[in-house]
C-alpha positions as CSV (number, residue, x, y, z in Angstrom):
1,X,0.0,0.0,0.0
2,X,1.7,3.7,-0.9
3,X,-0.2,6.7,-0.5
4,X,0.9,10.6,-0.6
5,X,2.8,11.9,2.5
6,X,1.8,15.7,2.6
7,X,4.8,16.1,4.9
8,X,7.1,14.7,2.1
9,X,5.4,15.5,-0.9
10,X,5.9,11.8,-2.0
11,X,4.2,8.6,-2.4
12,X,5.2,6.3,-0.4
13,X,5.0,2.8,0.8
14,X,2.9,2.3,4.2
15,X,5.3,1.0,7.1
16,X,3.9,0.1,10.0
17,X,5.9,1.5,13.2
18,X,5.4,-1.7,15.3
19,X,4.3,-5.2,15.0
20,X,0.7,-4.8,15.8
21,X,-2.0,-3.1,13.4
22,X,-1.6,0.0,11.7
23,X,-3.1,3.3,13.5
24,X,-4.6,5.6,11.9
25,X,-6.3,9.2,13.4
26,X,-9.4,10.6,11.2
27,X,-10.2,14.4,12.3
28,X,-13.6,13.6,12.6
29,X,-17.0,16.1,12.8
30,X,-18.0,19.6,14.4
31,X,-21.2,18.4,15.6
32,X,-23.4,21.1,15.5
33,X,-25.4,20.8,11.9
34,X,-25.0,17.5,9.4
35,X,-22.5,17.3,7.9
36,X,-22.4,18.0,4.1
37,X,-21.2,15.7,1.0
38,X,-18.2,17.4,1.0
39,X,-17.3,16.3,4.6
40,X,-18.7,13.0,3.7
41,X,-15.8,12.5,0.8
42,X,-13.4,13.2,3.4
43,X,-15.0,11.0,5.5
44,X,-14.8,8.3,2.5
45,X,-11.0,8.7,2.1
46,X,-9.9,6.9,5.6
47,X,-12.1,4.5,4.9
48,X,-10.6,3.4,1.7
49,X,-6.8,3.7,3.2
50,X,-8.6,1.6,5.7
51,X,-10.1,-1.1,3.6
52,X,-7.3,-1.1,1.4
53,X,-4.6,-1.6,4.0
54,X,-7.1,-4.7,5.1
55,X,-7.4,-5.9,1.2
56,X,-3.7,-6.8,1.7
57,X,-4.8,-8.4,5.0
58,X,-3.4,-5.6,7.1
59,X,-5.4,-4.8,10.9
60,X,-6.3,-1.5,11.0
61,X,-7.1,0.3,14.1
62,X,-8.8,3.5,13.4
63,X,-9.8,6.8,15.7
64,X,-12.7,9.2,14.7
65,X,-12.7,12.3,17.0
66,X,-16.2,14.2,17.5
67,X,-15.2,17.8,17.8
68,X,-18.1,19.0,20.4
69,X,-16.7,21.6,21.9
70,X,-13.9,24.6,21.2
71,X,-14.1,25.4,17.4
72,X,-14.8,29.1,17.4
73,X,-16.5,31.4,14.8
74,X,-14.9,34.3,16.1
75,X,-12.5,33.9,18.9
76,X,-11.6,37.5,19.2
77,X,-14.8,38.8,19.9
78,X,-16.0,39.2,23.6
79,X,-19.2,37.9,22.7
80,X,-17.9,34.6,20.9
81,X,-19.6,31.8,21.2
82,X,-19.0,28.3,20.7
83,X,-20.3,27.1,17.6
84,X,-23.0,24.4,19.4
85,X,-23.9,27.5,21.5
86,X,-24.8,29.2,18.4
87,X,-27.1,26.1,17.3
88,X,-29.1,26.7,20.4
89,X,-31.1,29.3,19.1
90,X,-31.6,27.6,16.4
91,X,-33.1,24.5,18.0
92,X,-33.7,25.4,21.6
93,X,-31.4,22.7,22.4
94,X,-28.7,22.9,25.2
95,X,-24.9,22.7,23.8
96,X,-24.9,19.1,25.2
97,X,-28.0,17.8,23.5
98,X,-26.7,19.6,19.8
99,X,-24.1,17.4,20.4
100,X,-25.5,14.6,21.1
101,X,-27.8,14.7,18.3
102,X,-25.5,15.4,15.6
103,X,-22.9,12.9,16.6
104,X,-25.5,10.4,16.0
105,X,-26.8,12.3,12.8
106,X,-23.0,11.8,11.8
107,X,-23.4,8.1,12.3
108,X,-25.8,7.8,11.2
109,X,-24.9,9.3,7.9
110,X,-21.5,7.5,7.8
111,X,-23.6,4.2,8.0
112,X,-25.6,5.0,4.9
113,X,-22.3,5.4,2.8
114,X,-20.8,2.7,3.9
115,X,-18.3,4.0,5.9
116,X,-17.0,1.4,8.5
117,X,-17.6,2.5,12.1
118,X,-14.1,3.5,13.7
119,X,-12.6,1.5,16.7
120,X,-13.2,4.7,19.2
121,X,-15.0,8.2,18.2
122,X,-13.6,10.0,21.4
123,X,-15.3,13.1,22.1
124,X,-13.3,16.9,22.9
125,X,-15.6,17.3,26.1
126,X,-14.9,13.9,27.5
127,X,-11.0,14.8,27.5
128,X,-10.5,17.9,29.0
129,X,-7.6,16.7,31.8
130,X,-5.8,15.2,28.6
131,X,-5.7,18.7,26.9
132,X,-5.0,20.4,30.0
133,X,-2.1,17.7,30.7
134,X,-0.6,18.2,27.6
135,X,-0.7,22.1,27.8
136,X,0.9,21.5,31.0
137,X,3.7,19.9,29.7
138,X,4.2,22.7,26.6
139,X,4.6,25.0,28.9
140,X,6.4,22.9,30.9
141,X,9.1,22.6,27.7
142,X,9.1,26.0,27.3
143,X,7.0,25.9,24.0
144,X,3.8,27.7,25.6
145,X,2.8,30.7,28.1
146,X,0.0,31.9,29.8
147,X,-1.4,35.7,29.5
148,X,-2.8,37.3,32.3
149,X,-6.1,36.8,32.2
150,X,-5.9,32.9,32.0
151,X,-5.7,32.1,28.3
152,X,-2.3,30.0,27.3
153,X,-0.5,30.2,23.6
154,X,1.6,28.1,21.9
155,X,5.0,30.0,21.3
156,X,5.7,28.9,17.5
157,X,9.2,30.7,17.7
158,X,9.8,27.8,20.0
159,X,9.4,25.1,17.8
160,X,11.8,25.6,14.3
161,X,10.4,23.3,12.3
162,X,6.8,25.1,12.3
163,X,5.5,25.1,9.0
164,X,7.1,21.6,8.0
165,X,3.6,20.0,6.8
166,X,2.1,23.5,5.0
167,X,5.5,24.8,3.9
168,X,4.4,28.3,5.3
169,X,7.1,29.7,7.2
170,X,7.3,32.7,9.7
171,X,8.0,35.4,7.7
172,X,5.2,34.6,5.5
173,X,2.5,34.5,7.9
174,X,1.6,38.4,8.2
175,X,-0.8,39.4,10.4
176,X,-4.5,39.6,9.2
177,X,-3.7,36.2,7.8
178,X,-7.4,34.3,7.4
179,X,-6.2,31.7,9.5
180,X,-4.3,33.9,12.7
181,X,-6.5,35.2,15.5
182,X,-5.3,39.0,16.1
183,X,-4.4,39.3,19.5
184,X,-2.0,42.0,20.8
185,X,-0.7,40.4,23.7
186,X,0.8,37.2,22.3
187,X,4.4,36.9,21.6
188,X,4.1,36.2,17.4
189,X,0.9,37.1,15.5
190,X,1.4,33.5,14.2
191,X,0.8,32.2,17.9
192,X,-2.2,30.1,18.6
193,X,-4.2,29.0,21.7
194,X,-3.7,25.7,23.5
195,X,-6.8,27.1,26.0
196,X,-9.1,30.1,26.4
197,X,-10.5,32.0,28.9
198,X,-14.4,31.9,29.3
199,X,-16.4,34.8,28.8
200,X,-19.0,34.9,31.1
201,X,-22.1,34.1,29.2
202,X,-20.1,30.8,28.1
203,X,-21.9,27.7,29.0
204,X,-19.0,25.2,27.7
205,X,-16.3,25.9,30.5
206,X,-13.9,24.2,32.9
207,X,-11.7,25.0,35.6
208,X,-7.8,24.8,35.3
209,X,-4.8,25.7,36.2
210,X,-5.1,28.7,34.3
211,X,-9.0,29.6,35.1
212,X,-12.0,28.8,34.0
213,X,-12.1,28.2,30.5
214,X,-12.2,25.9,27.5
215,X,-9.3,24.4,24.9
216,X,-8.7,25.1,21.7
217,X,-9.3,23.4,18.7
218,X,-6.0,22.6,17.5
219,X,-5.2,20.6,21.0
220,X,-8.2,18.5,21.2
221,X,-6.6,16.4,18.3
222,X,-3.4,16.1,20.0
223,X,-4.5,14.8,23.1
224,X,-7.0,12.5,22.0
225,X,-4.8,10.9,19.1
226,X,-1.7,10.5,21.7
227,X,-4.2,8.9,23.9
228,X,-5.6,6.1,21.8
229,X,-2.8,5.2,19.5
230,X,0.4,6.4,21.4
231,X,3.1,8.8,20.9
232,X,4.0,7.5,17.3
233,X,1.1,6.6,15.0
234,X,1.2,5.3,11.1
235,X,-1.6,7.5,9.7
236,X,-3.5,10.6,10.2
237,X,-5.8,12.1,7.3
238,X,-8.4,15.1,7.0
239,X,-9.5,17.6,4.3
240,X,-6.4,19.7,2.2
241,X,-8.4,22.7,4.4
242,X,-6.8,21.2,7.6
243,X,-2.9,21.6,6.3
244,X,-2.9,24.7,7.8
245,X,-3.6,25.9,10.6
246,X,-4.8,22.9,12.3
247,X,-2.3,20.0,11.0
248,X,0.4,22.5,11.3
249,X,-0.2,22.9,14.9
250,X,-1.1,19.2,15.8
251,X,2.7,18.7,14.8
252,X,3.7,21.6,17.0
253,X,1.8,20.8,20.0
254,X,2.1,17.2,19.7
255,X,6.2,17.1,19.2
256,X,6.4,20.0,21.7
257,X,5.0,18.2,24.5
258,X,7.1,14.3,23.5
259,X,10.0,15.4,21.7
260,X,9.8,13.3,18.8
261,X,8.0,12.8,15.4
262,X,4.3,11.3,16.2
263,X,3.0,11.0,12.7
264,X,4.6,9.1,10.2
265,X,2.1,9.6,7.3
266,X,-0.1,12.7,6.4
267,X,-3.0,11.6,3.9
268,X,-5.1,14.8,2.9
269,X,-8.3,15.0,0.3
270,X,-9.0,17.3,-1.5
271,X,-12.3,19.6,-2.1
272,X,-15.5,18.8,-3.4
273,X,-17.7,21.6,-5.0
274,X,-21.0,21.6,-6.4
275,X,-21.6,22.4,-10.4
276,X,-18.0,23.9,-10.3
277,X,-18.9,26.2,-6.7
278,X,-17.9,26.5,-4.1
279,X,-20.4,24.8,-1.0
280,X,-22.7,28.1,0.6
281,X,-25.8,28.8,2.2
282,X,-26.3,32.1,-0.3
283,X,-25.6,30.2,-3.2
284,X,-27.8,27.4,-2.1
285,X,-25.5,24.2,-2.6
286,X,-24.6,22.8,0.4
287,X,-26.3,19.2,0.3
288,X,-26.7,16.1,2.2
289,X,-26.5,12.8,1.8
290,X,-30.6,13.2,2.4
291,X,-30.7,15.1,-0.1
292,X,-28.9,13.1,-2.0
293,X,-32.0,10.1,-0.9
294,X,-34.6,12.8,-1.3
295,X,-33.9,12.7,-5.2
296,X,-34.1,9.1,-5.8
297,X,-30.6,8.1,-5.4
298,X,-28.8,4.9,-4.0
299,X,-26.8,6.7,-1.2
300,X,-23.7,4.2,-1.9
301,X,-23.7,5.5,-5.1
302,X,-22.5,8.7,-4.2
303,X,-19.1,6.1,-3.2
304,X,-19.1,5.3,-6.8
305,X,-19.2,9.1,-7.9
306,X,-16.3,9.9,-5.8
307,X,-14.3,7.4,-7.0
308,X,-14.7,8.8,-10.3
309,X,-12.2,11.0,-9.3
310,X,-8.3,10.6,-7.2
311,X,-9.0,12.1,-3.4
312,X,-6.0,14.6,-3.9
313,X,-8.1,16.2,-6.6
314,X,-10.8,18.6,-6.4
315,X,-14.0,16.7,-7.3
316,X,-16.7,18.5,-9.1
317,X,-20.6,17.3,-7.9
318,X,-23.4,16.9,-10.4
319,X,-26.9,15.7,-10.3
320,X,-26.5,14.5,-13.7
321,X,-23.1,12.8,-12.8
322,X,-25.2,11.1,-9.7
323,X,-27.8,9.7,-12.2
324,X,-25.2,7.9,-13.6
325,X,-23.0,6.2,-10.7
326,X,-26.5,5.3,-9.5
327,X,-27.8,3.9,-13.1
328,X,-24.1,1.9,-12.8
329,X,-24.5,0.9,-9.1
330,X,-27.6,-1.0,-9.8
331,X,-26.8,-2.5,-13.5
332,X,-24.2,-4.1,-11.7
333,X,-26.2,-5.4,-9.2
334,X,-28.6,-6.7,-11.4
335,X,-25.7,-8.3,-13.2
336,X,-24.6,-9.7,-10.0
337,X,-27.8,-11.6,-9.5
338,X,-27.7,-13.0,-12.7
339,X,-24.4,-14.2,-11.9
340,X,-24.4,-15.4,-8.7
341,X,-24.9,-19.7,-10.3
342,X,-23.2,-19.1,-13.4
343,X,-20.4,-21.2,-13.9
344,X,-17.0,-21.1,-12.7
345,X,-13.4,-22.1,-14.1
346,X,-11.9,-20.8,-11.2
347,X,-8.8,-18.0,-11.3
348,X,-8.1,-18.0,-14.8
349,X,-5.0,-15.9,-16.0
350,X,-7.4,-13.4,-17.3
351,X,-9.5,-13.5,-14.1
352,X,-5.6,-13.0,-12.2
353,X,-4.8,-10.4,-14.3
354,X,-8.0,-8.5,-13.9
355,X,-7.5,-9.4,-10.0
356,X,-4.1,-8.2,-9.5
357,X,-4.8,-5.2,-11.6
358,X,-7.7,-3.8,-9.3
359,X,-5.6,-4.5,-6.2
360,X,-2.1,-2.6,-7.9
361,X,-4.3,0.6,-8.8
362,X,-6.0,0.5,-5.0
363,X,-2.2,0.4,-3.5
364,X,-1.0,2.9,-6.1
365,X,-2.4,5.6,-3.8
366,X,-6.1,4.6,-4.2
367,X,-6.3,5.2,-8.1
368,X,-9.8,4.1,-7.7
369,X,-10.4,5.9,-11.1
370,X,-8.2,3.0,-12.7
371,X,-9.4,0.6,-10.8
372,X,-13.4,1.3,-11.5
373,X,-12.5,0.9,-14.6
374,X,-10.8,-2.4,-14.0
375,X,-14.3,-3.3,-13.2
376,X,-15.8,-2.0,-16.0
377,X,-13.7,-4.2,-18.2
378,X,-14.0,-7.0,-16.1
379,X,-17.9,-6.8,-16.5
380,X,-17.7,-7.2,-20.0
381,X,-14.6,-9.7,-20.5
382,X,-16.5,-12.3,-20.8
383,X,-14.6,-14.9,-18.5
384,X,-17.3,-17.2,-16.6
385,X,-20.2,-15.6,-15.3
386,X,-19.5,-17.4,-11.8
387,X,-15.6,-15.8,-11.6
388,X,-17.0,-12.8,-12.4
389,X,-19.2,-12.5,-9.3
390,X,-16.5,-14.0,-7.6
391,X,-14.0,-11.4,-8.3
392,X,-16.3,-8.4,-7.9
393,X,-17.7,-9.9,-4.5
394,X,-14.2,-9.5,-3.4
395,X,-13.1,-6.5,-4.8
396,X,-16.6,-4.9,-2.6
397,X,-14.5,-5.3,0.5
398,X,-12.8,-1.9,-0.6
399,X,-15.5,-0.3,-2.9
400,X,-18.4,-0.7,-0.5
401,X,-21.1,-0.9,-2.8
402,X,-22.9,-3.8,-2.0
403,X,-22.7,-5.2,-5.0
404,X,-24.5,-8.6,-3.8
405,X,-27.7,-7.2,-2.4
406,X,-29.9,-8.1,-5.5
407,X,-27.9,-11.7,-5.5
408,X,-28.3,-11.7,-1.8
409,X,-32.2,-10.3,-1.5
410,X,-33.4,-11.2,-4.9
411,X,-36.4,-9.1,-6.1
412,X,-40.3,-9.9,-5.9
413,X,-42.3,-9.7,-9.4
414,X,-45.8,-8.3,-8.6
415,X,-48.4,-10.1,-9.7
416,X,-49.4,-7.3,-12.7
417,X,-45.8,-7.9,-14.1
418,X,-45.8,-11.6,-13.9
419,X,-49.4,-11.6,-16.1
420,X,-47.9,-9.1,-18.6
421,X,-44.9,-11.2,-19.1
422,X,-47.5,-14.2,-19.8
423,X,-48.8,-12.5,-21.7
424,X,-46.2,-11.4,-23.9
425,X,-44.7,-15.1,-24.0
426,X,-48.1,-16.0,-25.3
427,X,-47.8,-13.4,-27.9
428,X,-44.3,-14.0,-28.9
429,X,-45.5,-18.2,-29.6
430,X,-48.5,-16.6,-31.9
431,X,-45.7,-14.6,-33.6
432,X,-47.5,-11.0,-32.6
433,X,-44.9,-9.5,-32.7
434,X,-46.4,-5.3,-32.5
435,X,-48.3,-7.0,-29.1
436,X,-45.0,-8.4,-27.9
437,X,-43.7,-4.8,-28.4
438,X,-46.3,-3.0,-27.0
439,X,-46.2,-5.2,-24.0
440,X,-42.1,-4.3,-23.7
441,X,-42.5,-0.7,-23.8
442,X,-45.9,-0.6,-21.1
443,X,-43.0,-2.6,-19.2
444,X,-40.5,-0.3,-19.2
445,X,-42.8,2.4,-18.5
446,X,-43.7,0.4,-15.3
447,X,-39.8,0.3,-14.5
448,X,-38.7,-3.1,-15.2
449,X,-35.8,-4.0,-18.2
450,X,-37.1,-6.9,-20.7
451,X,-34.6,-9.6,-21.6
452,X,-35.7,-12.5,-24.3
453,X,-34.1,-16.0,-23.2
454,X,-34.6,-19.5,-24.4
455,X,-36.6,-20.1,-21.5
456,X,-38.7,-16.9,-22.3
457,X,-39.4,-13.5,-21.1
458,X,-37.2,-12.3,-18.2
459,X,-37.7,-9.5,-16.2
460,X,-35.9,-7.4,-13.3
461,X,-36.0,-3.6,-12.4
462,X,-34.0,-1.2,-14.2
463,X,-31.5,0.5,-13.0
């Protein structure tokens, strides 16, 4: 397996650090709305590494953090508020109970792609001592200090190789940069905070050494991905919009406080935007995966439609471009079925070839565009129907498509099809032919493809 290291700009192969299985840390959701599809293809790119890592029989172990608390709109302002706070009025829900909800609305939605559930989905608020440990010990190391009124920064002057993973560098980072917070009384403008002091109308605060208060964003990560997979970890992905600031700092804090590399491999995707924008609430694009539903579509087709393009790449979203992974999901399916008894010659050399093909363009930092259309060919290469399913059956356990539910549930032919197909077998015998045609076309209408066989008229739905 080799995928892109964004700290060394190269593809390269995936080395476990120790005998056991490889770790991998996802920055998971803010959970304060549903998340969008553009999340979701995130989302979808640590579950590939993962089931492609466990194609070539690897053991994953995989960390989802929920981000419920700490992720500021506004962080200079005195009347900031934390971005669950701001959901309340929108819900007349407490912080807490946002939370709550959309961390299962995340699941929820994961579980309708396909996405397999993570080993732990640790959340900010049930972590607090960790962050404050860890803050402890930067300042400890001289890499953080505290300001009067009970907020601590992280001192980036401190740590020389800040900017490693984004390839921004001090001088570069002016303030008024989108991505500081302007404060007067830190150090560097390029400073950020490891924890906060709480206004008083803040509802999400803790006591600490420093105050009452509440961390920031960039330390949640640190703490929680030290404290389930160690102080060195294989993997850690996210969106191409978490470079910088927040990877950036995740390397500060986290080497600050151990004094050593922690991540070996940083996998990042890449945007998604809608009919060639940009995702916004004024333009009207930002969509869900029920929206997705709420037009007719498989969900797991949306999978397909991402593959379509590499995860480094921006990926451009169209309705017309989801007809069609759906339209392919369920031929495929259908062809599955049909399938599923054929016969077999077992692994042929063209049936290896195909195989080993899939699998090199999944290790070749997911080329899932190559390998979809390993499929494609593979659907039409006419080896033996049963080696076919075989090899497509197996090659699901990293495309997630459920390519065997039609095999697996079959399909129920109401009784007004089954009496139009007699009837059209009835006509074909008498040689009427314009009935047999009219009864194909009220079928289709109806939603169901027509296939002639020796044994007569078969039906299924179409896709």
């Amino acid at each position: 397996m080799r995928l892109y290291n964004t700290l060394t700009r190269e593809v390269e192969e995936v080395r476990p650090l120790g005998d056991g299985p490889v770790t991998m840390y996802t920055c998971g959701p803010t959970v304060y709305r549903p998340v969008h599809i553009g999340n979701l293809r995130t989302f979808l790119l640590s579950d590939l590494v993962r089931r492609a890592l466990e194609l070539e029989g690897r053991e994953v172990r995989q960390i989802v953090n929920i981000t419920d608390v700490g992720h500021m709109v506004d962080d200079s302002s005195e009347e900031a508020l934390d971005r669950m706070e701001l959901a309340m009025g929108d819900e007349g829900l407490g912080p807490w109970e946002i939370a709550e909800k959309y961390t299962r609305v995340f699941l929820e939605d994961a579980d309708t792609i396909g996405l397999l559930r993570a080993h732990e989905y640790p959340r900010a608020t049930d972590h607090i001592p960790e962050m404050i440990e860890m803050t402890q010990a930067l300042i400890g190391r001289e890499h953080a200090y505290a300001l009067e009124d009970g907020s601590v920064h992280y001192d980036v002057r401190s740590f020389p190789e800040y900017g490693k993973l984004s390839r921004n560098t001090l001088d570069e980072l002016q303030p008024g940069h989108r991505d500081l917070e302007a404060d007067d009384r830190k150090r560097h403008h390029a400073d950020f905070a490891l924890w906060k002091r709480a206004q008083p109308n803040r509802l999400m605060k803790w006591d600490s050494p420093w105050g009452e208060g509440f961390p920031g964003w960039h330390i949640e990560c640190s703490a929680m991905s030290v404290k389930y997979l160690g102080d060195r970890f294989d993997i850690h992905t996210g969106g191409v919009d978490l470079i910088f600031p927040h990877h950036e700092d995740e390397i500060a804090q986290s080497e600050g406080a151990i004094g050593h590399e922690v991540v070996s491999t940083w996998v990042h995707g890449g945007h998604l935007r809608v009919e060639g924008q940009k995702m916004a609430k004024s333009t009207g694009n930002v969509y869900t995966i029920d929206d997705v539903i709420g037009r007719g579509f498989d969900p797991l087709a949306f999978r397909l439609l991402c593959f379509q393009t590499r995860y480094r790449s921006e990926m451009n979203f169209t309705w017309e471009a989801m007809d069609v992974a759906h339209r392919t999901v369920t031929r495929w399916r259908q062809r599955m079925a049909d399938w599923k008894d054929g016969p077999r010659e077992g692994r042929s050399p063209q049936a290896q070839e195909l195989d080993a093909r899939f699998r090199d363009a999944v290790a070749n930092d997911l080329d899932l565009p190559r390998a979809v259309g390993v499929v494609g060919e593979t659907v039409s290469s006419g080896i033996p129907d049963g080696d076919t399913y075989e090899l497509l059956a197996s090659w699901d356990a990293v495309l997630g498509l459920d390519l065997e539910r039609i095999a697996r549930e079959g399909f129920e032919v109401p009784d007004d099809v089954r009496s139009l197909v007699e009837e059209r077998d009835a006509a074909r015998t008498a040689r009427d032919y314009a009935r047999s045609d009219e009864i194909r076309d009220r079928l289709t209408e109806m939603g169901w493809e027509v296939m002639d066989s020796a044994d007569g008229t078969r039906v299924r739905p179409l896709a």
